[in-house]
Residue frames as qw, qx, qy, qz and C-alpha x, y, z in Angstrom:
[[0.573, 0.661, -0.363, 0.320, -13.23, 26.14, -11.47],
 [0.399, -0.643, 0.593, -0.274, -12.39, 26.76, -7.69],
 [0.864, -0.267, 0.359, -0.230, -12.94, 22.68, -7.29],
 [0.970, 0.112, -0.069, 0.207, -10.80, 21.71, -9.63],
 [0.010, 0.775, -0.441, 0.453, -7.98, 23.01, -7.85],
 [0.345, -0.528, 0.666, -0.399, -8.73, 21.04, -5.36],
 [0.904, 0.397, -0.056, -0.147, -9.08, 18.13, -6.87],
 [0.547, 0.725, -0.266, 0.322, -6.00, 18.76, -8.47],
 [0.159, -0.699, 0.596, -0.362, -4.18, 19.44, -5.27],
 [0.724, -0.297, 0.571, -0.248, -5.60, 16.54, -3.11],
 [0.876, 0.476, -0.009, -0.082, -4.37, 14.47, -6.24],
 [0.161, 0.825, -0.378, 0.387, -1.36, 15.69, -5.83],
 [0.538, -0.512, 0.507, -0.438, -1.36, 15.00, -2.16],
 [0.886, -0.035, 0.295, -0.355, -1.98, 11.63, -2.93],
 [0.743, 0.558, -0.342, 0.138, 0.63, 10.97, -5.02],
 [0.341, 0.560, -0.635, 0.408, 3.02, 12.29, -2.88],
 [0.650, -0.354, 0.453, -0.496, 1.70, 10.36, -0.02],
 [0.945, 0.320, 0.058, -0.027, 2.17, 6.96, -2.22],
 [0.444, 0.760, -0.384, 0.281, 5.72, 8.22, -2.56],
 [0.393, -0.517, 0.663, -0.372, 6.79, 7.77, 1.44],
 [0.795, -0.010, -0.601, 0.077, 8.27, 4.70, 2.62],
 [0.514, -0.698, 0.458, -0.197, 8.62, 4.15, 6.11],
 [0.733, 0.169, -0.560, 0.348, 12.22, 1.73, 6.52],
 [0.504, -0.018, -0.651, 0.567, 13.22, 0.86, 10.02],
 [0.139, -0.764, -0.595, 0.207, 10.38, 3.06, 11.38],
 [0.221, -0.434, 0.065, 0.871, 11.52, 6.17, 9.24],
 [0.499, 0.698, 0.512, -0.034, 9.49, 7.87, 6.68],
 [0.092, -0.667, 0.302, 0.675, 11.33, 8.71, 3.55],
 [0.675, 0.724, 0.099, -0.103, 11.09, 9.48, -0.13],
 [0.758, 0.109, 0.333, 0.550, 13.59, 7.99, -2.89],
 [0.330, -0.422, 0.199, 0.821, 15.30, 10.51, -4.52],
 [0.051, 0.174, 0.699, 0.692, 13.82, 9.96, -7.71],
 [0.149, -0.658, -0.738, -0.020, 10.39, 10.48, -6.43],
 [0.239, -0.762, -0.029, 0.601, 11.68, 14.06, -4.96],
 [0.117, -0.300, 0.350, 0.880, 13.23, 15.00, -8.45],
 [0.036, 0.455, 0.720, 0.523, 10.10, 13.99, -10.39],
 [0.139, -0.929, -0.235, 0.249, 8.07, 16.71, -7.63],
 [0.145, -0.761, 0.033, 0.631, 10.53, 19.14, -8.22],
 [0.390, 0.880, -0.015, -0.272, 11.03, 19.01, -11.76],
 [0.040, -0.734, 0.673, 0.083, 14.99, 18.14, -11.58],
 [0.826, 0.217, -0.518, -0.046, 17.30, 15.19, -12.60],
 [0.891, -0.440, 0.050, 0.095, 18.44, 12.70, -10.07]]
């Protein structure tokens, strides 16, 4: 059970690592990507 946690997490991770854009040598995340992690509307 522990492993899928982590699993689960490093999924996770991976998403939100797919999510960053670096523009003009900056690394940032669209808004929408940030309200779908947190749950909230844009």
């Amino acid at each position: 059970m522990g492993n899928d946690l982590v699993i689960a997490n490093n999924q996770q991770a991976d998403n939100i690592k797919d999510a960053i854009y670096e523009i003009r040598g900056q690394k940032v995340m669209l808004d929408r990507d940030l309200a779908i992690i947190y749950g909230v509307e844009t």
